[in-house]
C-alpha positions as CSV (number, residue, x, y, z in Angstrom):
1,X,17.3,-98.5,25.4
2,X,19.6,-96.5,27.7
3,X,21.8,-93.6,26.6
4,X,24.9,-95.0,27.8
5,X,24.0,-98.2,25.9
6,X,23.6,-96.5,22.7
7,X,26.3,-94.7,22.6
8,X,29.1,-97.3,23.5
9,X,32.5,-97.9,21.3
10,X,34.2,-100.4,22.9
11,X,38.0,-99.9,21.5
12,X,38.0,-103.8,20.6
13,X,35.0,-103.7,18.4
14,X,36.8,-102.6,15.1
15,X,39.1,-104.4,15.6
16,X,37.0,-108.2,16.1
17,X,34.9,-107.4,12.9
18,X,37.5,-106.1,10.7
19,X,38.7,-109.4,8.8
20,X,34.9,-109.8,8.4
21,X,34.7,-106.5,6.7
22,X,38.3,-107.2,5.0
23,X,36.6,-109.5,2.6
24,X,33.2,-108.4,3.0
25,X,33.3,-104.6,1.8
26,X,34.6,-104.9,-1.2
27,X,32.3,-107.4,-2.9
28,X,29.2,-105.1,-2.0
29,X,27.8,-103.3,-5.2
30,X,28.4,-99.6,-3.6
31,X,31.8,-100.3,-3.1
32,X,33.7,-97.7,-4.4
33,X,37.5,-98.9,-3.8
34,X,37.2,-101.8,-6.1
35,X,40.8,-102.8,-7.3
36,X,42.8,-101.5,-4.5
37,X,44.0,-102.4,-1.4
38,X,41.8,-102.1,1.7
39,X,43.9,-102.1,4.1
40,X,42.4,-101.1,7.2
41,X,39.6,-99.3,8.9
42,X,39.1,-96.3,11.6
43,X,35.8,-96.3,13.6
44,X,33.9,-92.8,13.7
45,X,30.9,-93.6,15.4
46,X,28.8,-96.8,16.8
47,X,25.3,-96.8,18.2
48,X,23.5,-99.6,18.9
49,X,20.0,-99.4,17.4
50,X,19.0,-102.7,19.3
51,X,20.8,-103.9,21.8
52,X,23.8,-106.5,21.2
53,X,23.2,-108.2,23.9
54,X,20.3,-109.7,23.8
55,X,19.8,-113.6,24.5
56,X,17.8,-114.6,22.4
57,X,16.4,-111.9,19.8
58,X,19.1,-110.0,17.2
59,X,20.9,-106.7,17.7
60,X,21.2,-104.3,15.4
61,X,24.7,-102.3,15.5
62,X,25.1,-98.9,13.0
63,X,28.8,-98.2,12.3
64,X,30.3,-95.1,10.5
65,X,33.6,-96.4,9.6
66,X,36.7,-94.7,7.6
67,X,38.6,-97.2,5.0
68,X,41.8,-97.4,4.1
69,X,42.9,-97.9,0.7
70,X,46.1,-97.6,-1.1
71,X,46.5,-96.5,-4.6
72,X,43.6,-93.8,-4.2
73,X,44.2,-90.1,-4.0
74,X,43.0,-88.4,-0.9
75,X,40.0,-88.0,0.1
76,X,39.2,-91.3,-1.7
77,X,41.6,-93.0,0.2
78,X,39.8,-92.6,3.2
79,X,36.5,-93.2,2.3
80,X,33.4,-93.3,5.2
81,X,31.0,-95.9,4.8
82,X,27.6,-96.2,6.7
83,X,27.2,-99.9,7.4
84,X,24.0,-101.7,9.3
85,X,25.1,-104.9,11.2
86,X,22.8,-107.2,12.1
87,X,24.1,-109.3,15.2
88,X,22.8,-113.1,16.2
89,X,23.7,-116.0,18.0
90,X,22.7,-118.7,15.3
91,X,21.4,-117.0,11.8
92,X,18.2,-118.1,10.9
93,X,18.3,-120.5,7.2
94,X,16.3,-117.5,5.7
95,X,19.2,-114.7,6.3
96,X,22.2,-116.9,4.9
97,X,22.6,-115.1,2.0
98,X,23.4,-112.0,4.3
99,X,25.8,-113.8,6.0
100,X,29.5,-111.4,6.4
101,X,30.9,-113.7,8.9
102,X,31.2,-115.3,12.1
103,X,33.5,-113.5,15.5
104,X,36.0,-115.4,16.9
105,X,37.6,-112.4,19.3
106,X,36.6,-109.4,20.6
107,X,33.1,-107.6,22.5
108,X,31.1,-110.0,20.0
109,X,32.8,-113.6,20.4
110,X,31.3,-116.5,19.3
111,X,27.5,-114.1,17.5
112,X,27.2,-114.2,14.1
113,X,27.5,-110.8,11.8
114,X,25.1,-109.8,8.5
115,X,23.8,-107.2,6.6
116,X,21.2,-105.7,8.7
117,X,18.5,-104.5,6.0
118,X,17.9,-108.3,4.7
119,X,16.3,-108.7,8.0
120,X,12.8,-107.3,8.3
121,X,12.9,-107.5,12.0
122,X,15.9,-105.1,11.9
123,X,14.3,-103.0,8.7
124,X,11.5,-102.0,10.3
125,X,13.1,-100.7,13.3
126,X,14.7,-98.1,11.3
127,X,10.9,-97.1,10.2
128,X,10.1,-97.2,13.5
129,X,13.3,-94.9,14.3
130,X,12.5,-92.6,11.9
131,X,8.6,-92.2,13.6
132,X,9.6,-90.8,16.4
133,X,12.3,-87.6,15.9
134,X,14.7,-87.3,18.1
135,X,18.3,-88.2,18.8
136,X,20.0,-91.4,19.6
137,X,23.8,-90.5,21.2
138,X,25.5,-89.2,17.6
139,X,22.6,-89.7,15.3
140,X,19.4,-87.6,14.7
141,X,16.1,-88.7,13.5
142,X,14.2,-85.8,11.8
143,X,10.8,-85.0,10.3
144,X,9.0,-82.9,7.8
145,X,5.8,-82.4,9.5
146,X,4.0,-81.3,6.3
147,X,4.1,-85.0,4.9
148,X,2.1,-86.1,7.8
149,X,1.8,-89.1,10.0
150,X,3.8,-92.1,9.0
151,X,1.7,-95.1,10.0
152,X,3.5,-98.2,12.0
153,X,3.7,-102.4,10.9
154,X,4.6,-101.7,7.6
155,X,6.3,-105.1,6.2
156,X,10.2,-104.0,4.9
157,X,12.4,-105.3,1.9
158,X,15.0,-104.3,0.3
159,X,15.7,-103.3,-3.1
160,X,18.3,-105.2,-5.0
161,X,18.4,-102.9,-8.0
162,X,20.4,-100.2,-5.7
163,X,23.9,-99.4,-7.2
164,X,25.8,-96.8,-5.4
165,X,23.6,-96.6,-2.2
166,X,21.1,-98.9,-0.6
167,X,17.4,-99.0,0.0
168,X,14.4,-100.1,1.6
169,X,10.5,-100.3,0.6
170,X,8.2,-100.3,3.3
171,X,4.3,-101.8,2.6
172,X,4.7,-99.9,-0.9
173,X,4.0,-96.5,0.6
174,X,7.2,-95.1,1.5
175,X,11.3,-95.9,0.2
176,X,14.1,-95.4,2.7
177,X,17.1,-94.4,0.3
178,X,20.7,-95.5,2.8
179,X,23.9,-93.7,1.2
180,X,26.8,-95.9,1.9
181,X,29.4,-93.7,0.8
182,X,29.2,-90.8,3.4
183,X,31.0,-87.5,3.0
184,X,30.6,-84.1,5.4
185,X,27.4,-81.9,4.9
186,X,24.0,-82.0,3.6
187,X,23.2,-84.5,0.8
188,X,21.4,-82.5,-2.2
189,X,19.3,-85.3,-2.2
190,X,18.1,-84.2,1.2
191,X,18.8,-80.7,0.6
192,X,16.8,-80.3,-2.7
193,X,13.8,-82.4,-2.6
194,X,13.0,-80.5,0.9
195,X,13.6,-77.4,-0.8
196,X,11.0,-77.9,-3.9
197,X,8.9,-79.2,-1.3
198,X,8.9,-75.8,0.5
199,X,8.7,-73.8,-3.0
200,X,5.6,-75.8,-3.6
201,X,7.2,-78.2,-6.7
202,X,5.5,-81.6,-7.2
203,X,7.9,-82.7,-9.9
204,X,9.8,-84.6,-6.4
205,X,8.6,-87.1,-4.3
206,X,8.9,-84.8,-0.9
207,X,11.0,-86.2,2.1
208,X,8.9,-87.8,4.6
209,X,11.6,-88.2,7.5
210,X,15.4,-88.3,7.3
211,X,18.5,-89.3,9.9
212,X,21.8,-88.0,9.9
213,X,24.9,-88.4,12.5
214,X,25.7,-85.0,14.1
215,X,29.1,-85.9,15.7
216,X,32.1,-86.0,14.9
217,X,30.8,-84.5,11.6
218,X,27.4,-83.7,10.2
219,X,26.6,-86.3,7.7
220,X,23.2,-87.2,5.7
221,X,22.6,-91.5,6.4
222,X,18.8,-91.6,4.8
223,X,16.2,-90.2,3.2
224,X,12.4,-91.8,3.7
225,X,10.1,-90.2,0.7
226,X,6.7,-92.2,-0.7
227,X,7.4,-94.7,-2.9
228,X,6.1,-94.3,-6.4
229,X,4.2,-97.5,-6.3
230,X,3.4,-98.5,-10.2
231,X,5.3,-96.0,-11.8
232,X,7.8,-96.7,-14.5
233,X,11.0,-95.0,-15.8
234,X,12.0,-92.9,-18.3
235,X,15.1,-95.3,-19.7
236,X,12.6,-98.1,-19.7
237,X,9.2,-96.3,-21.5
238,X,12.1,-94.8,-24.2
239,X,13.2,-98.3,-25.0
240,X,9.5,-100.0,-25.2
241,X,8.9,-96.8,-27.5
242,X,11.7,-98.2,-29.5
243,X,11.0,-101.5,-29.8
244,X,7.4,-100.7,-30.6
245,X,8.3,-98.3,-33.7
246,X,6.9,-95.2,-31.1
247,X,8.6,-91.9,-31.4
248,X,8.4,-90.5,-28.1
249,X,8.2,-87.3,-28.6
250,X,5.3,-86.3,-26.5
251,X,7.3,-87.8,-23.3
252,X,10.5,-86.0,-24.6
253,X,8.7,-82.4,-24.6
254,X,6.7,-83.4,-21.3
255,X,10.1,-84.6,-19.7
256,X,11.7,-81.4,-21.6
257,X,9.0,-78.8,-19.1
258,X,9.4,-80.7,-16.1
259,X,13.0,-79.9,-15.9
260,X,12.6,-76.1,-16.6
261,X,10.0,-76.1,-14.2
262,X,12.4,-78.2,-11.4
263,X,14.9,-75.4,-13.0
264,X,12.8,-72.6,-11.8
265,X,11.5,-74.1,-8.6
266,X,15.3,-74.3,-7.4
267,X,16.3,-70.8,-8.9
268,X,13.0,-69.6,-6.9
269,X,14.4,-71.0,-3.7
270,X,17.8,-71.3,-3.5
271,X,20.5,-68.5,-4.1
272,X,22.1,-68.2,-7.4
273,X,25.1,-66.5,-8.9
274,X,26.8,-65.4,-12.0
275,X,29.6,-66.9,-13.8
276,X,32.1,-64.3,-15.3
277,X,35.3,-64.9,-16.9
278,X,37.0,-66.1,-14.0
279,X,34.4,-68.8,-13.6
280,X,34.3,-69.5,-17.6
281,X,37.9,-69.6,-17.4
282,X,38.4,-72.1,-14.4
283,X,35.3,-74.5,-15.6
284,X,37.1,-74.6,-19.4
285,X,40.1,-75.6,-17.3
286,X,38.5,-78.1,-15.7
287,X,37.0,-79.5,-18.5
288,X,39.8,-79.7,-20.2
289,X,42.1,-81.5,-17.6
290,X,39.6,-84.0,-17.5
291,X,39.7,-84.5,-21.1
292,X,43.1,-84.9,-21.2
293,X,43.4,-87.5,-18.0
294,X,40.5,-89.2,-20.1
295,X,42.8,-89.8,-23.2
296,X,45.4,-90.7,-21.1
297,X,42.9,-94.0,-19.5
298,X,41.2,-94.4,-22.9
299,X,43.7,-94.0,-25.9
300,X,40.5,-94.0,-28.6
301,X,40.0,-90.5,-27.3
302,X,43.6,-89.0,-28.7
303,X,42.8,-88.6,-32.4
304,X,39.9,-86.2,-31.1
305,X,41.4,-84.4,-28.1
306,X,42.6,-81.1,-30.0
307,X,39.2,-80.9,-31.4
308,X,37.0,-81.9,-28.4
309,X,39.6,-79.2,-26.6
310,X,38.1,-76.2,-29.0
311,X,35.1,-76.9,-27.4
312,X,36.0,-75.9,-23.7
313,X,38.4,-73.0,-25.2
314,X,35.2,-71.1,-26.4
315,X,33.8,-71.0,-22.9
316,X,37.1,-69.3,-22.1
317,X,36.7,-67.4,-24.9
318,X,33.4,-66.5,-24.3
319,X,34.3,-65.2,-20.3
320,X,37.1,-62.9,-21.7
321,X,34.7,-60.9,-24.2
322,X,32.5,-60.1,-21.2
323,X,29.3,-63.3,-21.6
324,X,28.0,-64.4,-18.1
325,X,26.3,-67.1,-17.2
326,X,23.8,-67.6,-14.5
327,X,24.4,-71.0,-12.3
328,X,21.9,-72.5,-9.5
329,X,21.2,-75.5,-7.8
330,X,21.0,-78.1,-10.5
331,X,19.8,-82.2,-10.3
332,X,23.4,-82.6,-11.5
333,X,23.1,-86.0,-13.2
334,X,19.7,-86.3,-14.8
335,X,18.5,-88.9,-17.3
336,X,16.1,-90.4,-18.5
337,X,16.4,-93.3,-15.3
338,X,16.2,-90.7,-13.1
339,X,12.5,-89.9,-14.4
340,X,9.3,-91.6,-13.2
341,X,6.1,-91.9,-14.8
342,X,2.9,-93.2,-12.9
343,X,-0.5,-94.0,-14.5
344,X,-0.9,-94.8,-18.6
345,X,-1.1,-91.0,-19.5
346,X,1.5,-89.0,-21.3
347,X,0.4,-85.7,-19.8
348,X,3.2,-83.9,-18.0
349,X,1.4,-84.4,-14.3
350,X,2.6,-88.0,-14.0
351,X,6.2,-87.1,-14.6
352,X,8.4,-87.0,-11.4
353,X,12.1,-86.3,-11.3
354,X,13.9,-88.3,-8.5
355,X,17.9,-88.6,-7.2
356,X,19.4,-85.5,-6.9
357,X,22.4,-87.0,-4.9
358,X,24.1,-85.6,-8.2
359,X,26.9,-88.2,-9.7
360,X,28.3,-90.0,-6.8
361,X,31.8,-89.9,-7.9
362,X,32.5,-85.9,-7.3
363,X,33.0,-84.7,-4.1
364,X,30.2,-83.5,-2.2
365,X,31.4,-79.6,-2.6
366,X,31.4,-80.3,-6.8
367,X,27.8,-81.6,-6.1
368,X,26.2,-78.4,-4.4
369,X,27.8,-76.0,-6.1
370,X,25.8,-73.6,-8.4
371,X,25.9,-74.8,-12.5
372,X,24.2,-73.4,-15.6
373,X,21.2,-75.5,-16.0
374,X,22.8,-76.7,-19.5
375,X,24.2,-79.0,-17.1
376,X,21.2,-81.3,-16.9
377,X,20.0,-80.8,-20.2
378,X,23.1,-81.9,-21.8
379,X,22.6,-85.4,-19.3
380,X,19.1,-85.6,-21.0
381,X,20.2,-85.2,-24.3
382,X,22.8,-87.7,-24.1
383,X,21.0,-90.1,-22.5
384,X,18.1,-89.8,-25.4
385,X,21.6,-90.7,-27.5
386,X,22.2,-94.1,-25.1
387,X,18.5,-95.0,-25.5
388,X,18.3,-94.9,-29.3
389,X,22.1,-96.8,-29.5
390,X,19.9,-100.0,-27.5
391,X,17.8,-100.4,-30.2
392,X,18.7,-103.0,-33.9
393,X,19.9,-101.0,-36.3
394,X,20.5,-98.0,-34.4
395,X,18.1,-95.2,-34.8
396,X,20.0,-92.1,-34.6
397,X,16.7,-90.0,-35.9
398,X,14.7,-91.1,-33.0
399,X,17.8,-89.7,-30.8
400,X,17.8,-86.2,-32.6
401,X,14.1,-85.6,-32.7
402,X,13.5,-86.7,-28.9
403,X,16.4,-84.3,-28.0
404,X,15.0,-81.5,-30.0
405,X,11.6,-81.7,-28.6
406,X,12.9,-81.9,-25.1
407,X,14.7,-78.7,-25.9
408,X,11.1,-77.4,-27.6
409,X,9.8,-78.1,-24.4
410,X,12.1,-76.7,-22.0
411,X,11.9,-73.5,-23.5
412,X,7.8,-73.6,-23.4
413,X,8.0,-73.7,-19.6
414,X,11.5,-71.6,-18.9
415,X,10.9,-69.2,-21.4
416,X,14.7,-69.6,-22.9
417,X,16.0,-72.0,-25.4
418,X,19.2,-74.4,-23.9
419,X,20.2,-74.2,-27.7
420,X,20.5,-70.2,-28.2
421,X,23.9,-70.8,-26.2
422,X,25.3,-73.7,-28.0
423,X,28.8,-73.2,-26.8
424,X,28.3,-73.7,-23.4
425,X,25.5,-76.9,-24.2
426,X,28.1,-78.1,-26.4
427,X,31.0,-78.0,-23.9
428,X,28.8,-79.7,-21.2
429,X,27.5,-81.9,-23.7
430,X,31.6,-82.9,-24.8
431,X,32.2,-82.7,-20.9
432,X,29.9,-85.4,-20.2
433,X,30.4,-87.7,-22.8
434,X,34.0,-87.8,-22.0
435,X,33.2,-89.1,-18.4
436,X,31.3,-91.7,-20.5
437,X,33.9,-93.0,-22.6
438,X,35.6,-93.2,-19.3
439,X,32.8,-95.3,-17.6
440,X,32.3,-97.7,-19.9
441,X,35.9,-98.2,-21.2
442,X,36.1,-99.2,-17.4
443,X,32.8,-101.0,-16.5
444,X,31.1,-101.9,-19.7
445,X,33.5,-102.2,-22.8
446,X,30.3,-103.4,-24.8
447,X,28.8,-100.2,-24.6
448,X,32.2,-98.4,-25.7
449,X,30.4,-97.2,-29.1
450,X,28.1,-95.4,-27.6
451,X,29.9,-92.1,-26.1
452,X,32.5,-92.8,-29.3
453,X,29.6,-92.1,-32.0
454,X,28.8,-88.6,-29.6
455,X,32.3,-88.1,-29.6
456,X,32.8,-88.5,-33.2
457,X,29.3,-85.9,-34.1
458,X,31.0,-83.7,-30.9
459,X,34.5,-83.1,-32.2
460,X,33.0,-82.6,-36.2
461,X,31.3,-79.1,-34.8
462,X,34.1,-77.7,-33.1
C-alpha cells in the first residue's frame, strides 16, 4: 500500500458517510452521548488500512472522528471516537448484521459501509498490522519485544460482551482490546500493564503489541495482550459460591494479596506523592460536590446528604491537623469482574487483575493521576456488597466476611491494614457508592437497592 494512499482525507468523505453514522453511532453499546443530540461530526484522521478501491475484495477505512452533541458539557460535547469501516460493493449474507448503511454521494458512491471487526478478513489484518511495527501516515504500530513472536493465520472474532470499548480474540491466544472513546495521552491501560511488565508483576496479562495515532494528537487505539483462554471471573466464581452455600473467603484473601502486591508493583515503578492538606482539602471538595449533584439526579439520596457529607469533612479535617497520605498509580476501578482466575485452584497464582483503563467516565487526566490505594480497595469491598445483594434472601454476612478477609489479606502482602485509616476508606467507600446510586438510578433502576442499603450502613457511621 502506498504512503500517499494511506494517508488520503478526501474533504467529501465525512461528509457522504455522516447520515450513515447520524443513525448508526448512537445505537452502538460504547456510545457515550446517549440521549442527546448528535449533531454533527469533524474528521481528525483517515487511513486506509486496505485500500477502498479495490474491485472486487473489501477495504478497510480507520477514521478518528470528533462528535457533536448538544446538551453535554465540554469536553463531552466533543467526543473522539475510533471507528473501523469496512467498505464493499455488495455485503456478503454473512455480514448483514454489520450493516451501517449504503453511500449515495460522495468518494464512496454506490459501496456499501459496516463495522469492520465483524469481518474476519478485515480483523485479522489488524493482527497482521500490529506484526510488523512501524507507522502507517498518522498511526503507529508498536511492540514489546519481551512478549516474543506473535505467530500469523490466527482465525479473528469479536467479542460481544464489550461495553464501553470493543474487542477482538484471535485463535484463543491473544485479545486485541479497541477503545472507542478516544481522549489525548497514554491509556493506563497501556501505560500500566507495560509498566508491571517491566517491574517483573505477573498479576497482568503483559501487552503483546499496541497502536496509537500520533498526529494531530497522541492517542492510545489498542492494546493486544494473551487471552486468558479458560479462565473465569471474579463476579461470576463469587456468585456460584453463593448459590452453592460457599463462603469465599479463601478467594477474598487471595484476591485481597494480589492487589497489595499490584499496589507495590506500581509504587515500585512509577513515581508517587504525598497528599497534604491542600490535597485532603480539594479531594473532600470534590467529593462532596459530587454528592450533592448526585442528590440533585437521585432525590432518595437527600435525607442522607448531611450525613454522607461528614464523611468527606473528616478528610478535610484530617489534612488541616497535619495527616498525609501517600497516592500512586492505582487500577482505579477494580472489582471483582475485573479479576480472572484460570485453572480449578484457589491458590493466589491463578489470580490476574485486568482493565486498568480506570472508569471510563472521568477524564483521562482524573484517570492517571496519583490516589491512595484505598481507592481500589473500597471498589472491592463494594463490589463483595453487589455480589451478596444477587443472591435470595440477601446474605449480608457473606458480604462482611469476604470484605474483611480481603482486607486480612491485603495487609499480609502490603504489610498495612486499609482499615487502620477508616476515614479516608470510608470517604472513598461513600464516594463510590454515590456514583452507584447514580448509575443505576440511570441504567438499572432494579438494582437501585443495592448502593441504597451501603448508603444506608454508610451515613449510620458518620
Amino acid at each position: 500500500m502506498s504512503e500517499a494512499a494511506s494517508t488520503r482525507t478526501p474533504v467529501a468523505l465525512l461528509p457522504s458517510l455522516a447520515p450513515l453514522l447520524l443513525a448508526w453511532l448512537p445505537r452502538q453499546r460504547w456510545f457515550a452521548g446517549k440521549g442527546h443530540p448528535l449533531t454533527g461530526f469533524s474528521l481528525v484522521s483517515a487511513t486506509e488500512l486496505l485500500p477502498l478501491d479495490s474491485a472486487t475484495g473489501p477495504g478497510l477505512l480507520h477514521l478518528l472522528v470528533r462528535v457533536q452533541q448538544t446538551g453535554l458539557p465540554a469536553p463531552s460535547s466533543q467526543d473522539c471516537y475510533q471507528l473501523l469501516l469496512g467498505v464493499r460493493r455488495t455485503l456478503p449474507p454473512h455480514l448483514a448484521p454489520a450493516l451501517i448503511g449504503h453511500v449515495t454521494e460522495g468518494p464512496l458512491t454506490g459501496r456499501t459501509v459496516y463495522e469492520g471487526l465483524h469481518d474476519p478478513r478485515l480483523a485479522e489484518l489488524i493482527l497482521e498490522r500490529l506484526r510488523t511495527p512501524g507507522a502507517l501516515g498518522p498511526l503507529r504500530f508498536d511492540r514489546f519485544e519481551a512478549a516474543g513472536r506473535i505467530p500469523g493465520g490466527l482465525t479473528a472474532r469479536p467479542l460481544e460482551a464489550e461495553q464501553s470499548n470493543s474487542s477482538l480474540v484471535y485463535g484463543d491466544a491473544y485479545i486485541l482490546k479497541l477503545f472507542r472513546r478516544v481522549h489525548p495521552g497514554s491509556n493506563p491501560d497501556l501505560e500500566l500493564p507495560l509498566a508491571l511488565a517491566r517491574a517483573g508483576c505477573g498479576r497482568v496479562p503483559a501487552p503483546v503489541a499496541w497502536f496509537e495515532a500520533t498526529a494531530p494528537e497522541p492517542y492510545t487505539l489498542g492494546v493486544l495482550q494473551p487471552f486468558l483462554h479458560g479462565s473465569r471471573d471474579g463476579w461470576l466464581l463469587a456468585l456460584e459460591s453463593l448459590a452453592d452455600g460457599g463462603t469465599f473467603i479463601e478467594e477474598a484473601r487471595a484476591l485481597g494479596r494480589v492487589t497489595a502486591e499490584v499496589h507495590t508493583a506500581l509504587a515500585k515503578e512509577l513515581p508517587t506523592v504525598m497528599l497534604r492538606r491542600p490535597q485532603a482539602e480539594h479531594l473532600a471538595e470534590a467529593m462532596t460536590a459530587r454528592l450533592d449533584a448526585a442528590a440533585q439526579a437521585v432525590p432518595a439520596l437527600l435525607p442522607y446528604v448531611p450525613r454522607l457529607r461528614a464523611a468527606f469533612d473528616a478528610i478535610a479535617a484530617l489534612g488541616r491537623r497535619g495527616c498525609a497520605w501517600r497516592a500512586q498509580r492505582v487500577h482505579g476501578d477494580l472489582h471483582l469482574g475485573q479479576t480472572l482466575r484460570g485453572g480449578g485452584s484457589h491458590s493466589d497464582t491463578h489470580w490476574s487483575v485486568i482493565d486498568f483503563e480506570g472508569e471510563p467516565a472521568r477524564p483521562l487526566g482524573e484517570r492517571r493521576r496519583p490516589q491512595p490505594t484505598v481507592i481500589d480497595v473500597a471498589g472491592m469491598l463494594r463490589s463483595f456488597d453487589y455480589a451478596a445483594r444477587t443472591h435470595r434472601p440477601w446474605n449480608p454476612a457473606w458480604a462482611e466476611r469476604c470484605r474483611a478477609a480481603y482486607c486480612d489479606g491485603y495487609a499480609e502482602t502490603a504489610g498495612a491494614d486499609p482499615r487502620t485509616e477508616p476515614e479516608l476508606l470510608r470517604a472513598y467507600e461513600t464516594d463510590k457508592a454515590v456514583y452507584e446510586v447514580v448509575y443505576e438510578a440511570r441504567h438499572r433502576p432494579d438494582w437501585l437497592p443495592v448502593p441504597m442499603a451501603a448508603i444506608d450502613r454508610l451515613a449510620a457511621t458518620n
